[in-house]
N, CA, C and O atoms as a MOPAC input file, in Angstrom:
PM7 MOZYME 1SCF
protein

 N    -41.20500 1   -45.05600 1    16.96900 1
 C    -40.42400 1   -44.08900 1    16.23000 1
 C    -39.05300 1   -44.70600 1    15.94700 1
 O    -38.52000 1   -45.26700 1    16.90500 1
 N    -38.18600 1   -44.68200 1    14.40200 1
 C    -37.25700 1   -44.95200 1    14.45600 1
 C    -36.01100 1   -44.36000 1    14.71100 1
 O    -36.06500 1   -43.13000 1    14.75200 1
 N    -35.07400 1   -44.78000 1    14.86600 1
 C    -33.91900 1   -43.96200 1    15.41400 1
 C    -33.50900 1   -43.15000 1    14.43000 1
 O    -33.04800 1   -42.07200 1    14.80700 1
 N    -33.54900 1   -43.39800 1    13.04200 1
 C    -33.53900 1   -42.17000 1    12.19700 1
 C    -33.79400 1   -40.96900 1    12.44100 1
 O    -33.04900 1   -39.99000 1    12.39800 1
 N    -35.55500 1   -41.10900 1    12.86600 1
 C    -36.30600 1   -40.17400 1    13.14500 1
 C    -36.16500 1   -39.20800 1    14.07600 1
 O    -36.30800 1   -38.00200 1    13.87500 1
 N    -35.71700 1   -40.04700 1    15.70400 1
 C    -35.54800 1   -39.39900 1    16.70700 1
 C    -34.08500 1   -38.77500 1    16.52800 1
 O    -33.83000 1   -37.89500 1    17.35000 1
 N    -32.93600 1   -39.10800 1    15.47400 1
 C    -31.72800 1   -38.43200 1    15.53900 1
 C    -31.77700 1   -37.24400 1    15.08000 1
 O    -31.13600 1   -36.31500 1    15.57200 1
 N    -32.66700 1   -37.12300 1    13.92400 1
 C    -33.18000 1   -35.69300 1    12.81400 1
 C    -33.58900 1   -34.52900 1    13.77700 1
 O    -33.32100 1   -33.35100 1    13.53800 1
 N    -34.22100 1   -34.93600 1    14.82000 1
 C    -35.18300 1   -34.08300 1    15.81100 1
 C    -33.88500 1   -33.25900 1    16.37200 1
 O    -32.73500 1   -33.66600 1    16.20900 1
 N    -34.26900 1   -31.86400 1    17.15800 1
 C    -33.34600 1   -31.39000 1    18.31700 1
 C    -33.55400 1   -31.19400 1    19.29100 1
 O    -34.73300 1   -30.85100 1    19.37900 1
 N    -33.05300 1   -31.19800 1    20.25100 1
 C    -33.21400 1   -31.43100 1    21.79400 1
 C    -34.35200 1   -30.91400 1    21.89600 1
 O    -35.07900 1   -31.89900 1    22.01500 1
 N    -35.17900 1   -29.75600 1    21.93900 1
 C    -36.22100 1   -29.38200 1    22.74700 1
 C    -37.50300 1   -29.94200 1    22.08800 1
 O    -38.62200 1   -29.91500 1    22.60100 1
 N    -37.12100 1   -30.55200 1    20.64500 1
 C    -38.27400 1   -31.39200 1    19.95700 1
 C    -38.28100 1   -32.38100 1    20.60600 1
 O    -39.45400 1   -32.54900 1    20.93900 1
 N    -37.46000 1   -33.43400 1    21.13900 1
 C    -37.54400 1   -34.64600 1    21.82200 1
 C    -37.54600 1   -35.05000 1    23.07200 1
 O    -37.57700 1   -36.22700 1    23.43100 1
 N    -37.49900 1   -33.64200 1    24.10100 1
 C    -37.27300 1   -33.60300 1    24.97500 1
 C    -39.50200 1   -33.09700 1    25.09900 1
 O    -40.02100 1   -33.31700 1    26.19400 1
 N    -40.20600 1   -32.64800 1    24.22300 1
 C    -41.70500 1   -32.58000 1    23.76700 1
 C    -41.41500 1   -34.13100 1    23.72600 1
 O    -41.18400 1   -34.73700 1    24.77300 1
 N    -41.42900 1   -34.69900 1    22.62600 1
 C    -41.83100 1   -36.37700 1    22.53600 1
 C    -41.39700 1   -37.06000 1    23.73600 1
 O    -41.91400 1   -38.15700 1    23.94900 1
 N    -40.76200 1   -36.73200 1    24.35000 1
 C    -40.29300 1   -37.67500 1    25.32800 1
 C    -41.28500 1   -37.63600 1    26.37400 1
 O    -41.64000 1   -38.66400 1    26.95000 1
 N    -41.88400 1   -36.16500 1    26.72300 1
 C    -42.73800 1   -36.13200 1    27.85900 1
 C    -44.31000 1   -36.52100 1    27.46900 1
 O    -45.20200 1   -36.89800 1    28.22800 1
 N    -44.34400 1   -36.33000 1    26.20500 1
 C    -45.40700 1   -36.87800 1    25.49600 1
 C    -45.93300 1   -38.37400 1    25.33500 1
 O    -47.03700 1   -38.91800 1    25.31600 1
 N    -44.28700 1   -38.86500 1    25.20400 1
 C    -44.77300 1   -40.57900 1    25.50900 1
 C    -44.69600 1   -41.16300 1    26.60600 1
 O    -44.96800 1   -42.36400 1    26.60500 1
 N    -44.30800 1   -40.51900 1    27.87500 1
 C    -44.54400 1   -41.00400 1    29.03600 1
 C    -45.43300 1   -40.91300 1    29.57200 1
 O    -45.70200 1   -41.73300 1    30.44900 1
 N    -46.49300 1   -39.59100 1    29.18800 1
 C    -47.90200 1   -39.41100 1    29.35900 1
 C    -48.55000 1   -40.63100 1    29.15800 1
 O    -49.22900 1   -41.28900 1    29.94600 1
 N    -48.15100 1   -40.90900 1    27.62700 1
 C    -48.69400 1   -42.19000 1    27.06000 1
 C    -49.00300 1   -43.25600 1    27.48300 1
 O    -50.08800 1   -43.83700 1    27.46100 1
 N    -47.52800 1   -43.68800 1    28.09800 1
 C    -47.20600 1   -44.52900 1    28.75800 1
 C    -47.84700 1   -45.09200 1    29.83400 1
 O    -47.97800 1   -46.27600 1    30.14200 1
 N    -48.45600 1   -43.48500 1    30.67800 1
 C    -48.90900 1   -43.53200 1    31.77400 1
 C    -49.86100 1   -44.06800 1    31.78900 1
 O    -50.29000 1   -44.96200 1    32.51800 1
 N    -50.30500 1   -43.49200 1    30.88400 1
 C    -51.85400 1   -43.25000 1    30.41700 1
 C    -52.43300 1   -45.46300 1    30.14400 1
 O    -53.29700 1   -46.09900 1    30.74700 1
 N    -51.63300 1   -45.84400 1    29.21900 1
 C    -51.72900 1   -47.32600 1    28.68100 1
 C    -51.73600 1   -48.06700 1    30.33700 1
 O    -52.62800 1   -48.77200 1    30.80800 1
 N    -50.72700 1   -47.73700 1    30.85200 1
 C    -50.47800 1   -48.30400 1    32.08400 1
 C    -52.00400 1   -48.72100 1    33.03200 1
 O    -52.45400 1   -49.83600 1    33.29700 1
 N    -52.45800 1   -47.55800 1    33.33300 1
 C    -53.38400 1   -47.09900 1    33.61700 1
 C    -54.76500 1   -48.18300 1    33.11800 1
 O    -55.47700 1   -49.02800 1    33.66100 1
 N    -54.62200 1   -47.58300 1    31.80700 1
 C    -55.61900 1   -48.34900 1    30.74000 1
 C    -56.00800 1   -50.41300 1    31.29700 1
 O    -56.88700 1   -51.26500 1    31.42900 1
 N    -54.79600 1   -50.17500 1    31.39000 1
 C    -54.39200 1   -51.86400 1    31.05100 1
 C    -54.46000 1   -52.28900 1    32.66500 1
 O    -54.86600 1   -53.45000 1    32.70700 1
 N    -54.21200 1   -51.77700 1    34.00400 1
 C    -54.60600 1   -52.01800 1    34.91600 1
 C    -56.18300 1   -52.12600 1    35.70500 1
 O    -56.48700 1   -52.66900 1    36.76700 1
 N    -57.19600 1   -51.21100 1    34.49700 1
 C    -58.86400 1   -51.01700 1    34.74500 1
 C    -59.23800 1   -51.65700 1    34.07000 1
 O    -60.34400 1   -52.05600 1    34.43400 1
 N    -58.83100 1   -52.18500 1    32.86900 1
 C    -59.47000 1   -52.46500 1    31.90600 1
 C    -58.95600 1   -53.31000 1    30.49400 1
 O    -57.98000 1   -52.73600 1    30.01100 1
 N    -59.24800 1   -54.17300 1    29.93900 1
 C    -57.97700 1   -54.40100 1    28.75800 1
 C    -57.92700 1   -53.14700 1    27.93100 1
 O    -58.56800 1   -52.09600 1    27.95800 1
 N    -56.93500 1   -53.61900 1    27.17800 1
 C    -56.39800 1   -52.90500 1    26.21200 1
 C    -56.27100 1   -54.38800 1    25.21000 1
 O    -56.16800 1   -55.59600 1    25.42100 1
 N    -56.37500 1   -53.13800 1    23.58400 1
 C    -56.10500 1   -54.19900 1    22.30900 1
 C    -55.04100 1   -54.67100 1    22.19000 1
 O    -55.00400 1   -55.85900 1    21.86900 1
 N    -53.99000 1   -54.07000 1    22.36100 1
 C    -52.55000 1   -54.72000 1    22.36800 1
 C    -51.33300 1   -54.33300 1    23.16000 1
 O    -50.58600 1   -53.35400 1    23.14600 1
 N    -51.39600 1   -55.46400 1    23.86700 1
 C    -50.56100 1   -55.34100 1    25.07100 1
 C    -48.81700 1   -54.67900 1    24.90500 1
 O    -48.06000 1   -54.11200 1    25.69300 1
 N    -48.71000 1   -55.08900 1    23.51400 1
 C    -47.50600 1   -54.92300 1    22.90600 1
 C    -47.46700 1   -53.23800 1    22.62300 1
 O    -46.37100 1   -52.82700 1    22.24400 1
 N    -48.31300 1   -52.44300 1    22.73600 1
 C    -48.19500 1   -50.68800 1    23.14600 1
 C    -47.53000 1   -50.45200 1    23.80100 1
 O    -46.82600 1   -49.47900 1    23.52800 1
 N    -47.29300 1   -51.18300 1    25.12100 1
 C    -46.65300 1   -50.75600 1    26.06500 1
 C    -45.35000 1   -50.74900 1    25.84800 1
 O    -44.63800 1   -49.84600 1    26.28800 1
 N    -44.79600 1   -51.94800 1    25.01000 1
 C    -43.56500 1   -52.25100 1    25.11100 1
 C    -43.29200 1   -51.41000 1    23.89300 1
 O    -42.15600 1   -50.97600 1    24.08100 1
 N    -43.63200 1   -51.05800 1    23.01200 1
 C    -42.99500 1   -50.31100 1    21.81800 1
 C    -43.57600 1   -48.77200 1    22.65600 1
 O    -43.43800 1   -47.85500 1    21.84500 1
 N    -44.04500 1   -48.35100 1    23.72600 1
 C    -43.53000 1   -46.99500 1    23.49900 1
 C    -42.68000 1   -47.00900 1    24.63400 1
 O    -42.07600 1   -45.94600 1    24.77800 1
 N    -42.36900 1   -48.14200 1    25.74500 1
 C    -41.10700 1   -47.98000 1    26.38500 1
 C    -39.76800 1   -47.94300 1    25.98000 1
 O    -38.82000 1   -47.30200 1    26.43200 1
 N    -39.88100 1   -49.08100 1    24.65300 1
 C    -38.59800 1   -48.84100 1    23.69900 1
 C    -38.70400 1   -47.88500 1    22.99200 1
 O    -37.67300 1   -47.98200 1    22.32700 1
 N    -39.26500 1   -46.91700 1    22.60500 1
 C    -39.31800 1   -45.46500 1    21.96400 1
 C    -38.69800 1   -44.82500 1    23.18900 1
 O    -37.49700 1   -44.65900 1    22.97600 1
 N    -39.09700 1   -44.35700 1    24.51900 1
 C    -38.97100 1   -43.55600 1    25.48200 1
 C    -37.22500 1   -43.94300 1    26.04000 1
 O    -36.43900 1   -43.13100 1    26.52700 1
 N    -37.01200 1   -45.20600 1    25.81600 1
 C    -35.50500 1   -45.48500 1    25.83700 1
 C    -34.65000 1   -44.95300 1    25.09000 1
 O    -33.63900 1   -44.51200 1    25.63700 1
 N    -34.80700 1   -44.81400 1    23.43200 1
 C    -34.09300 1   -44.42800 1    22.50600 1
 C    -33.70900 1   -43.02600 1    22.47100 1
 O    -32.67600 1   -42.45400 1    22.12500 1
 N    -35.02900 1   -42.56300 1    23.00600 1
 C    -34.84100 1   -40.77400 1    23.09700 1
 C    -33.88300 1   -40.73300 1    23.96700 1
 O    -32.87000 1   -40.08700 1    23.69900 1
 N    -34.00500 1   -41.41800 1    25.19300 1
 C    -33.23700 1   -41.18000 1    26.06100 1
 C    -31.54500 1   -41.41300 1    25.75700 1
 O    -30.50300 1   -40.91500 1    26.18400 1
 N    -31.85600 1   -42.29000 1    24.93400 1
 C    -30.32400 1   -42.58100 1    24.54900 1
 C    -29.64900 1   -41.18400 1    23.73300 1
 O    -28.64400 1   -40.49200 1    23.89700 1
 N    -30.58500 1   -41.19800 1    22.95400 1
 C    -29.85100 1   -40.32300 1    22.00300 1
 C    -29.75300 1   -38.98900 1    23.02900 1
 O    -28.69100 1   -38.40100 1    22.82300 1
 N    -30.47000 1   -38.42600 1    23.95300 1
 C    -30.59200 1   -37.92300 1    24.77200 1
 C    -28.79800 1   -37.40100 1    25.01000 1
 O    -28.13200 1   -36.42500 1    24.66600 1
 N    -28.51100 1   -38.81900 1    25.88000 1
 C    -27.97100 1   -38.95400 1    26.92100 1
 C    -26.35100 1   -38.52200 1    25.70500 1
 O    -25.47300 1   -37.84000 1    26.23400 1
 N    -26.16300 1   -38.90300 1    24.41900 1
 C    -25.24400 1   -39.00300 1    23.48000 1
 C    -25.07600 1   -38.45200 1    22.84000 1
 O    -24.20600 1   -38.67800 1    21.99800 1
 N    -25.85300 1   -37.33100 1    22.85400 1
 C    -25.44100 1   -35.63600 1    22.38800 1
 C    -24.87200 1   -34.61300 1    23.70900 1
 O    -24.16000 1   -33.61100 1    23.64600 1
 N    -25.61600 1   -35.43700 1    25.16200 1
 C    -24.73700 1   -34.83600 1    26.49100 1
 C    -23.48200 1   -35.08200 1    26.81900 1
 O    -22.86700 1   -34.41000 1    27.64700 1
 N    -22.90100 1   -36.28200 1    26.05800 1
 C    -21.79200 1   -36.64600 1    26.46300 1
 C    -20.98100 1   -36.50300 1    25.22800 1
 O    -19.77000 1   -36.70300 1    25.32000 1
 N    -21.54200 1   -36.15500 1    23.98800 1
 C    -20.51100 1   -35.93800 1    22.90100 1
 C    -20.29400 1   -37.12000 1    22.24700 1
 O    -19.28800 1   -37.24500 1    21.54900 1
 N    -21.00900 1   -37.91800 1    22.35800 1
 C    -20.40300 1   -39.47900 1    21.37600 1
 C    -21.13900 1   -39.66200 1    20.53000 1
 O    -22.34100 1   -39.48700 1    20.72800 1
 N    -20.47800 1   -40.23000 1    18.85100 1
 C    -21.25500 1   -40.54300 1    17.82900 1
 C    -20.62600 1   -39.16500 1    16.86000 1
 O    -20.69400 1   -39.24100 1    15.63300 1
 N    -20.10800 1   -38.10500 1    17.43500 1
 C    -19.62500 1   -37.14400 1    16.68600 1
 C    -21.08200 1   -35.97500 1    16.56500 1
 O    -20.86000 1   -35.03900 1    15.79700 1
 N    -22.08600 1   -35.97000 1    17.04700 1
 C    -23.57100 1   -35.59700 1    17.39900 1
 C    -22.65500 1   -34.28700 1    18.71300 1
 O    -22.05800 1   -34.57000 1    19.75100 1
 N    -22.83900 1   -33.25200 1    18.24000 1
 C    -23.06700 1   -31.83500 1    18.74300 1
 C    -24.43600 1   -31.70400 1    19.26100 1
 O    -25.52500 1   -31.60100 1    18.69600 1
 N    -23.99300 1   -31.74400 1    20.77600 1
 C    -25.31200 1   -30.95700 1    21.37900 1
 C    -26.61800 1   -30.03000 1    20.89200 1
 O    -26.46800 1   -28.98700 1    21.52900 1
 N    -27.24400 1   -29.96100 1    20.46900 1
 C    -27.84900 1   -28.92100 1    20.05800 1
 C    -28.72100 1   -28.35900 1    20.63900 1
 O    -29.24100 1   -27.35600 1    20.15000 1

């Protein structure tokens, strides 16, 4: 997801995606410890997704960027 995307969203929408891709996450983790997986590189693009939320997260809690809580 790009950061565009995740900035458009509001808190309780991304705070859904967020728990949604850690499922994911879990889930690949999982995957990739029983069994392969097609591309190992899943993992890493939805940990850097699950970061970004968090960022933007964390930067509407603290007020920076000019981004009102919502």
């Amino acid at each position: 997801m790009k950061i565009d995307e995740i900035r458009s969203k509001t808190d309780a929408e991304l705070d859904f995606e967020l728990d949604k891709a850690k499922k994911e996450l879990f889930e690949l983790r999982m995957k990739a410890s029983t069994q392969s997986i097609q591309s190992p590189a899943e993992i890493t693009n939805l940990r850097r997704g699950i970061a970004r939320m968090n960022t933007i997260l964390h930067e509407r809690a603290i007020g920076l960027r000019g981004q009102e809580p919502r």
